[in-house]
N, C-alpha and C positions, 0 to 999 in steps of 0.2 A: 087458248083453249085448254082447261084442264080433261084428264082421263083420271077414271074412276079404278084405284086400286084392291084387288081382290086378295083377302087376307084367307091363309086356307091356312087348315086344322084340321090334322084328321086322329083322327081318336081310332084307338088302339087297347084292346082286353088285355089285362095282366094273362092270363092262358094263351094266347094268340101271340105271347112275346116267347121266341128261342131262351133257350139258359144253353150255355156251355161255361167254360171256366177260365177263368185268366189269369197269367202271371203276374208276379208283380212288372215284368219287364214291358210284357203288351200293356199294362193298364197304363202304363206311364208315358209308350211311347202314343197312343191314342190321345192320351189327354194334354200333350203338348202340339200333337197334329190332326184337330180334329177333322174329320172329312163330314161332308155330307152324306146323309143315308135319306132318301127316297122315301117315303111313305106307302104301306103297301095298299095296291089298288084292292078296291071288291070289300074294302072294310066299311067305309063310311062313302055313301052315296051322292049327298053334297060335295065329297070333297073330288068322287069321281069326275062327276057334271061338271065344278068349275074349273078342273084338267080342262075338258073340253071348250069350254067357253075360252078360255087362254088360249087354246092351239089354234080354235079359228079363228081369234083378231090378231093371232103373229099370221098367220098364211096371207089373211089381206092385208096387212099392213106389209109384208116382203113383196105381194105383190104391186103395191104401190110403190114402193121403193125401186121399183125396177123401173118403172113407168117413170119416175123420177128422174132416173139414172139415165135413160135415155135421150129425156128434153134436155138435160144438164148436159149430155154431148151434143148437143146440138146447137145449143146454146155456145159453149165455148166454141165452135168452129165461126160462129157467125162472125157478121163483118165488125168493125169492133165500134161502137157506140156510146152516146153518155149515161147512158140505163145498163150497158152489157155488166158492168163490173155490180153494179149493184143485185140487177135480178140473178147472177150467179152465188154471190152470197147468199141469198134470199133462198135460194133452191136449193143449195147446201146445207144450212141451217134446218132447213124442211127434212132432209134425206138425214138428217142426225137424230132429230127428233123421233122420229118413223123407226128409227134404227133401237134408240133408247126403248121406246112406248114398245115395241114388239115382243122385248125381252125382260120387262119392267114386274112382270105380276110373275114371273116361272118362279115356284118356290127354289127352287137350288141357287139361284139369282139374289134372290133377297137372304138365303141362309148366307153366302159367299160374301154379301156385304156387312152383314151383322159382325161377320167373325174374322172381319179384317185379309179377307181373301180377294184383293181388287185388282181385275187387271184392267190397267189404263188404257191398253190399245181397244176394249171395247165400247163402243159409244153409249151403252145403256151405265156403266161403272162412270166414264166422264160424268154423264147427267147426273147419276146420283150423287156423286163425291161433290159437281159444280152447288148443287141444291142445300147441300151438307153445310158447303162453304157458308153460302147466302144466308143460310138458319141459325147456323153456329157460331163460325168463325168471324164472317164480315161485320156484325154488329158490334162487338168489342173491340175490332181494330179500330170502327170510325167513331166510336165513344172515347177510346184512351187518345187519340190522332187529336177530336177537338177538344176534350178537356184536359189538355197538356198542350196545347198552341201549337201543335207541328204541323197542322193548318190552321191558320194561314201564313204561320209565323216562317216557312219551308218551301210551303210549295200552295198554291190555290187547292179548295175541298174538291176531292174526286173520291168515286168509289173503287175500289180495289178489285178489278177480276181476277186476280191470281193470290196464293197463300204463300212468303218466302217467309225462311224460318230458319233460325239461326243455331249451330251448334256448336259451343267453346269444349266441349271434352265434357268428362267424369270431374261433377263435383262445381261446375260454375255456375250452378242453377239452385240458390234459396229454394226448398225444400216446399217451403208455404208459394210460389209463384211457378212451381212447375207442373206444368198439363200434364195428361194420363200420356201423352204421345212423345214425352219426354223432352219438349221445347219449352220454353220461356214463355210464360204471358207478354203478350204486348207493352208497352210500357213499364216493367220490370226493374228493378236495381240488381246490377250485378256489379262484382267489384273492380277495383283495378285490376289487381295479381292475377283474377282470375279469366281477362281477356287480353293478355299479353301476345297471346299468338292466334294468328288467322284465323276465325270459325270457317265450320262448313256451310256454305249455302244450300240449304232445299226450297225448291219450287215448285209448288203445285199448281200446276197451271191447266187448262182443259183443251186445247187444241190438239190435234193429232199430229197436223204438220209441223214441222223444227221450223222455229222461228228465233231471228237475233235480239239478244239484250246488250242492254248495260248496268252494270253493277257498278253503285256508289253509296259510299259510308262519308256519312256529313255529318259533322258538329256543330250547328245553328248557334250554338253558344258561348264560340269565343267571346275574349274582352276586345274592344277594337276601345285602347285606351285616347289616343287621340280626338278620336269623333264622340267619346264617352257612349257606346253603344255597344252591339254586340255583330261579329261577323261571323261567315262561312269558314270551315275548314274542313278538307276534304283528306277524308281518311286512306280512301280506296278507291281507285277506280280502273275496272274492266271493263273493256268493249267486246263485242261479237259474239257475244254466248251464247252458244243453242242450246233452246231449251224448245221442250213438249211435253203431253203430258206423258210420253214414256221415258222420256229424258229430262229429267229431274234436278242432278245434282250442277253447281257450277263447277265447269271443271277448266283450272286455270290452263292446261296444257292444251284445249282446244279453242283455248279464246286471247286476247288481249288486254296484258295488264299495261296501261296505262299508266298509276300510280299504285307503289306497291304497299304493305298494308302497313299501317301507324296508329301504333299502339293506342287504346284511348286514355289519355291522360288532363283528365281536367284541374288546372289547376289551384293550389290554395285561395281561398278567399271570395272563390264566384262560387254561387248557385250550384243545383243539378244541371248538367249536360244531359242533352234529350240526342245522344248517339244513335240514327236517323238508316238504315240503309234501305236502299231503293230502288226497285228495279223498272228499268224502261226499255220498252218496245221500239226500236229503231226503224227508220222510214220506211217505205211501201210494208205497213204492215206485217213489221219485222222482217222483210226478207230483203233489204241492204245488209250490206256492212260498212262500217264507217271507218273513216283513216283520222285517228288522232294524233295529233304530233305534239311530244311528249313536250315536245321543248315548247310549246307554246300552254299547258297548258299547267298549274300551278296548284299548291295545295289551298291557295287562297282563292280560286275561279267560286264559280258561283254554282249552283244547281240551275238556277235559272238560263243563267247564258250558256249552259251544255246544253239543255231541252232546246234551247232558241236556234243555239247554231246549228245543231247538230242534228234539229228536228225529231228530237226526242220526245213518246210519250210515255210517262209514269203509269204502269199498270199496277204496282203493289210496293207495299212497305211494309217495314216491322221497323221496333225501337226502343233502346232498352237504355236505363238513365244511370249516373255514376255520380258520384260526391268527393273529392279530395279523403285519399287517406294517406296514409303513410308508404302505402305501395306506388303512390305518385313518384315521391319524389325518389325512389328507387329507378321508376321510368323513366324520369327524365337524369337520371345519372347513367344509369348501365346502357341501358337501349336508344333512348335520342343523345345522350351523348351532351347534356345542354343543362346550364343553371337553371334552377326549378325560379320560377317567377312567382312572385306573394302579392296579391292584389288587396286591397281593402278600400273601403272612402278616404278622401278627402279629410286631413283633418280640420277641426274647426278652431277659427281665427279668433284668440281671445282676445277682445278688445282692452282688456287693462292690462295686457303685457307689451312692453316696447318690443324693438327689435333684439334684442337681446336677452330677451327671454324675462327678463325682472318687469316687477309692477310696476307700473307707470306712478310718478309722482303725483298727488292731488293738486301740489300748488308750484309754481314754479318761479324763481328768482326776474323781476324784471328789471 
């Protein structure tokens, strides 16, 4: 069911505007923290009415909220059944809705999201930031995801409810690939040197309640030179993250690391690496936690048999791609500690050399 959003304008005489006079100190601190200012009533008549028209579809919509809020306790007391769990989500999804639409047309509402003033703990900022996501964001994730193979090459095609977004410091973001919000485009090349050390994780997620993740940084493109193919290698991985949408950042001191972070280094002679991280919702709807045991679980495990075992699901990704440079093989000296390895084909067998390298005779003594 869509609702019909009321754009209000209200017009204002050059005479009917105050003058007083400003320093340079207030013009400055104004224009770095702009507030809302209200529109005065009794100017524009139109804009007075649809004041009013707003205030009474928030009054009945709070009052249905409440009429909500009561079947929803009553609801949860009931005996427990195989519909109870779903008509509760159902009725709560409703009470979010009703929460958002009531506050959705207020001009101070929409000036507050214009100018990046959002607070998450309100359900009308959830909807609109979730809507943001769906318009903006989710269509370029699942464009760069399939046309770069990190589905299905990774993981099967899903769509992303949540936005994670990755931060290496000052200075590891190509200039031509960085958003206005100062992350990386999806799919992105960033360099070796410059993700040496652990980024910051951001999560935009739309739930109120704290719910458990796992965070894992995968390299779909190792050489797995035996099998002549490509394998897994797991960068990173954390369990038990809480996150909401007022808790945002991963923060490793309230969670478990698992595997701790390794550097990306892809090396000479293969392809881009499509460096993959991923964040998954752990059982009952994020709110387990899970026990990983370190010792069982390797840089070479799989993403699939985490999800499998561990009844993990993938709500979001981001992924950024690397090429061999010469800051490789500094990584694999300084920080892993390990001979840098040179891949290439197979060379080809020349048929008119012996084994010894010289050309084979044309005729030979019988």
């Amino acid at each position: 069911m869509s609702f019909p959003r009321v754009v209000l304008r209200a017009g204002r005489s050059c005479s009917a505007m105050p003058t007083r006079a400003f320093s340079v100190k207030s013009v400055a601190r104004n224009a770095a923290e702009p507030t809302y200012k209200a529109p005065a009533l009794g100017v524009n008549k139109t804009f007075d009415e649809a004041l009013k028209v707003i205030a009474e579809d928030k009054a009945k919509r709070l009052a249905d909220i409440k009429s909500m809020e009561a079947k929803l306790a009553q609801l949860v007391k009931a005996a427990p059944s195989a519909a109870k769990d779903t008509e509760i989500a159902a009725l709560k999804e409703k009470i979010f809705k009703q929460e958002a639409f009531a506050e959705i047309n207020e001009p101070e509402i929409q000036w507050q999201f214009k100018n990046g003033k959002v607070d998450m703990s309100k359900a009308v900022f959830r909807y609109m930031k979730g809507k943001q996501f769906q318009r903006e964001t989710l269509p370029v994730i699942q464009q760069r995801t399939t046309q770069m193979f990190v589905t299905p090459d990774l993981l099967p095609a899903f769509t992303p409810s949540v936005n994670v977004q990755l931060d290496f410091g000052a200075g590891s973001i190509p200039a031509e690939t960085k958003l206005a919000d100062g992350y990386f485009e999806t799919g992105s090349y960033l360099l070796p040197g410059k993700t040496i050390n652990e980024p910051k994780v951001n999560v935009t997620s739309f739930h109120d309640e704290q719910r458990y993740y796992t965070v894992a940084l995968v390299d779909p493109d190792m050489p797995d030179v035996e099998n002549e193919t490509y394998k897994q290698q797991l960068h990173w991985l954390i369990t038990n993250v809480p996150l909401s949408a007022t808790q945002t950042e991963v923060a490793k001191e309230n969670a478990d690391v698992v595997l701790s972070y390794l550097p990306p280094h892809p090396p000479k002679g293969t392809k881009y690496h499509r460096y993959t991280l991923l964040l998954a919702e752990q059982p009952n709807g994020g709110q387990d936690k899970i026990q990983m045991d370190a010792s069982q679980i390797s840089r070479e495990t799989t993403l699939g048999d985490l999800c499998s075992h561990f009844k993990l699901n993938v709500k979001g990704l981001t992924f950024f791609r690397q090429v061999w440079d010469k800051d490789v093989s500094r990584i694999f000296k300084d920080v892993l500690q390990q001979d840098e390895p040179v891949y290439g084909n197979q060379p080809k067998v020349d048929e008119l050399l012996d084994e010894t390298g010289q050309k084979k005779k044309k005729f030979i003594h019988m």
